[in-house]
VMD Tcl script that draws the C-alpha trace (Angstrom):
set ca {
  {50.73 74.75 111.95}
  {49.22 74.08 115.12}
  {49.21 76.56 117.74}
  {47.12 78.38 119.36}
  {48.40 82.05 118.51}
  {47.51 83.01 114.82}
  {51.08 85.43 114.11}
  {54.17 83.74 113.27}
  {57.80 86.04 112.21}
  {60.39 83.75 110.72}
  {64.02 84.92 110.55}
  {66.57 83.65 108.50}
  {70.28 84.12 107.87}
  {73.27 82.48 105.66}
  {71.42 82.73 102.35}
  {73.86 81.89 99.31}
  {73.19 85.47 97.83}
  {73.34 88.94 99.11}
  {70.48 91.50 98.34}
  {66.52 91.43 98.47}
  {65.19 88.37 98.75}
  {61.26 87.31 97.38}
  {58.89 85.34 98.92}
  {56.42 83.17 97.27}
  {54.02 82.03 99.75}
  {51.48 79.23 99.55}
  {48.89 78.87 102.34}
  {46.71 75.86 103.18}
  {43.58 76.24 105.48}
  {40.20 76.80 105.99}
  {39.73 79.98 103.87}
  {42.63 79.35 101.41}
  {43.67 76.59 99.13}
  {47.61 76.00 97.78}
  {46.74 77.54 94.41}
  {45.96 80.96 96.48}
  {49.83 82.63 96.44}
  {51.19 85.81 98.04}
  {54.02 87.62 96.85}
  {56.30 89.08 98.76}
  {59.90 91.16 98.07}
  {62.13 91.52 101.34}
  {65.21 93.20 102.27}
  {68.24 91.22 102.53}
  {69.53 88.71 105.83}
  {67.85 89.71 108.84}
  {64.69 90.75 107.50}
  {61.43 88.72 108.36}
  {58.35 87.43 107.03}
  {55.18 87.86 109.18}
  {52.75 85.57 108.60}
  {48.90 85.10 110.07}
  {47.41 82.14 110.23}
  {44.91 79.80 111.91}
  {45.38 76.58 112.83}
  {45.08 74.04 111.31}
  {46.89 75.29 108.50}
  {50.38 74.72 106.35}
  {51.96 77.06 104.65}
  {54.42 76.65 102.21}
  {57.33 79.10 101.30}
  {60.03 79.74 98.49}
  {62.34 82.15 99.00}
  {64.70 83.61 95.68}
  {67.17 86.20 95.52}
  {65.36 89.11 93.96}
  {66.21 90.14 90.51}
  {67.18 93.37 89.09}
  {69.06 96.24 90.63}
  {68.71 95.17 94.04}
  {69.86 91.58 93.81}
  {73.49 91.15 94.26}
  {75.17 87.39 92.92}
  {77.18 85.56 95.78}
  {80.64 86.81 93.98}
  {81.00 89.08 92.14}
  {84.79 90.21 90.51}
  {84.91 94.33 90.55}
  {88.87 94.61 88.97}
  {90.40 94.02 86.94}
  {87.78 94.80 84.40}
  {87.34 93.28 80.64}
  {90.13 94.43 78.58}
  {92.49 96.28 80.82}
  {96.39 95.23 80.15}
  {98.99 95.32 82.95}
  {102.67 96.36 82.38}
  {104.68 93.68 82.57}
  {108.12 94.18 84.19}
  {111.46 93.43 82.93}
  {111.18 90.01 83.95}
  {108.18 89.33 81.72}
  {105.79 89.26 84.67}
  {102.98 91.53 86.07}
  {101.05 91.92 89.54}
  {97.18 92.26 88.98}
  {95.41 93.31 91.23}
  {92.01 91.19 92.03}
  {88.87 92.69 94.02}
  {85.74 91.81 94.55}
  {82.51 90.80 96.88}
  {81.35 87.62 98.03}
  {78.24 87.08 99.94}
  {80.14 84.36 102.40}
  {82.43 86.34 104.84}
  {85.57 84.07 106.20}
  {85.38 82.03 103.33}
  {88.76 81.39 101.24}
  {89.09 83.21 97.75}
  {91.37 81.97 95.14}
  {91.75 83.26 91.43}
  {93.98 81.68 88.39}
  {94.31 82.45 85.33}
  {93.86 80.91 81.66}
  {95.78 81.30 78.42}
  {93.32 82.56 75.25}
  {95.74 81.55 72.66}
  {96.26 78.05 73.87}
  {93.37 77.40 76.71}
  {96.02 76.36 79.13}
  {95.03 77.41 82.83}
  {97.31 78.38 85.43}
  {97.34 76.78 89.15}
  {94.60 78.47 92.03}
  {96.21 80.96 93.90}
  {94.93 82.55 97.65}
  {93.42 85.96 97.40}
  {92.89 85.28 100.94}
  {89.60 85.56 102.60}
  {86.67 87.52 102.24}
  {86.03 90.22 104.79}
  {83.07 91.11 107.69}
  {82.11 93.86 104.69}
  {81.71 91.07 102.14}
  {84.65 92.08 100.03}
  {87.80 90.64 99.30}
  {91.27 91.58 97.39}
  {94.38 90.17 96.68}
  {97.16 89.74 93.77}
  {97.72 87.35 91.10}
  {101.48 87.07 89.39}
  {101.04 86.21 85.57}
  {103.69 86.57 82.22}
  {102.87 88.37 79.51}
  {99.79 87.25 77.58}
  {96.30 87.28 77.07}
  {93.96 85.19 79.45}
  {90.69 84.89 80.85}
  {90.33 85.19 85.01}
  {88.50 83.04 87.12}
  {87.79 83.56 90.81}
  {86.28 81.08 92.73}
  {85.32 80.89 96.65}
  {84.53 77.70 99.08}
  {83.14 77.64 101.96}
  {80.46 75.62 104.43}
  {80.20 73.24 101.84}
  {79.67 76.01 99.14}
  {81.43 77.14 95.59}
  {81.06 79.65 93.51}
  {83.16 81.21 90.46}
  {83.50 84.50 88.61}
  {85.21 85.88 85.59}
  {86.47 88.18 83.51}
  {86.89 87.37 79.65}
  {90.24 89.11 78.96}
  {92.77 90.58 80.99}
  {96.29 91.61 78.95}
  {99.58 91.53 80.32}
  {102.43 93.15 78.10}
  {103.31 96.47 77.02}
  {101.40 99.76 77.62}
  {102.01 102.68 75.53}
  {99.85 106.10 75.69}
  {100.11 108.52 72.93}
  {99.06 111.69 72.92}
  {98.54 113.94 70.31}
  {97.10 117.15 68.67}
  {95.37 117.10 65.26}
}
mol new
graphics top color blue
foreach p $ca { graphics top sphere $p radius 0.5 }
foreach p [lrange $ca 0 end-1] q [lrange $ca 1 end] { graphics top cylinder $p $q radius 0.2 }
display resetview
C-alpha cells in the first residue's frame, strides 16, 4: 500500500458460499508486524471491510465462510428429506420432488439417483436452474426402490454436490388405530 490517504473499503461479490463471511487480517508496517492479526466476522456479499493504514504498509487478508448458524454451504438439498418414501404409481414409477438452495444463481442444477441394494446410479437429470432468490426445484422420475440422491450444480467454472442418504419409492400404507 502506497497512497497517500490512510482508509481503504474493499467490496467483494461472487463468493462460493452464502452467509457471514470472517476476516483474518494480517498487517505489515511501521507499528505492526505479520504475526499481529485482527479478526473480523462480516455479513454476507456486499458487505465491506474498512481498513486504516499508513503507507508503506501490506496487508494481508483471508476471508472464510463463517461457521455455525449463520454460515450457509453453497447447496444445500431441503426435500426430499432422509427416509421419506414416495408412492409409486401403477407403472412402478414415482415423481419426487427435489428443492433446494444454491449460493450461484443462473447456474444449472441436476440431481440422479443411486440404487442402495446394488450401488448402481442413475443418469443426471435438469432440475433446471437456480433462481435470483438462490433456490431451485424440480422433479426426478425413479422405479420403485431404495436409493441415495445426489444433486450437483456447475457453473463459472464451479461444482458442487449434495445428498440425501435414503429416499424410498414403493408402497405407502398409514394405519391408524385405537388401543
Amino acid at each position: 500500500f502506497a497512497d497517500p490517504r490512510s482508509d481503504i473499503i474493499l467490496n467483494w461479490k461472487a463468493f462460493a458460499w452464502t452467509g457471514g463471511v470472517t476476516a483474518e487480517i494480517h498487517f505489515v508496517d511501521a507499528n505492526r508486524e505479520f504475526s499481529d492479526a485482527r479478526i473480523e466476522a462480516l455479513g454476507g456479499e456486499g458487505e465491506s471491510l474498512h481498513l486504516t493504514m499508513k503507507a508503506p504498509a501490506l496487508a494481508l487478508i483471508r476471508l472464510r465462510p463463517t461457521v455455525g448458524t449463520t454460515a450457509k454451504p453453497t447447496l444445500s438439498v431441503t426435500s426430499p428429506a432422509n427416509r421419506l418414501i414416495f408412492q409409486r404409481s401403477q407403472t412402478g414409477y414415482a415423481s419426487i420432488h427435489v428443492a433446494g438452495s444454491c449460493a450461484w444463481p443462473g447456474a444449472e442444477v441436476e440431481a440422479r439417483i443411486l440404487s442402495v441394494s446394488n450401488g448402481k446410479a442413475g443418469d443426471w437429470a435438469s432440475l433446471g436452474t437456480v433462481q435470483s432468490d438462490f433456490k431451485y426445484q424440480g422433479k426426478l422420475i425413479s422405479p420403485a426402490g431404495w436409493y441415495s440422491l445426489e444433486v450437483r450444480v456447475r457453473g463459472e467454472g464451479n461444482t458442487a454436490i449434495a445428498s440425501v442418504d435414503r429416499v424410498g419409492v414403493g408402497e405407502v400404507f398409514v394405519v391408524v388405530g385405537r388401543f
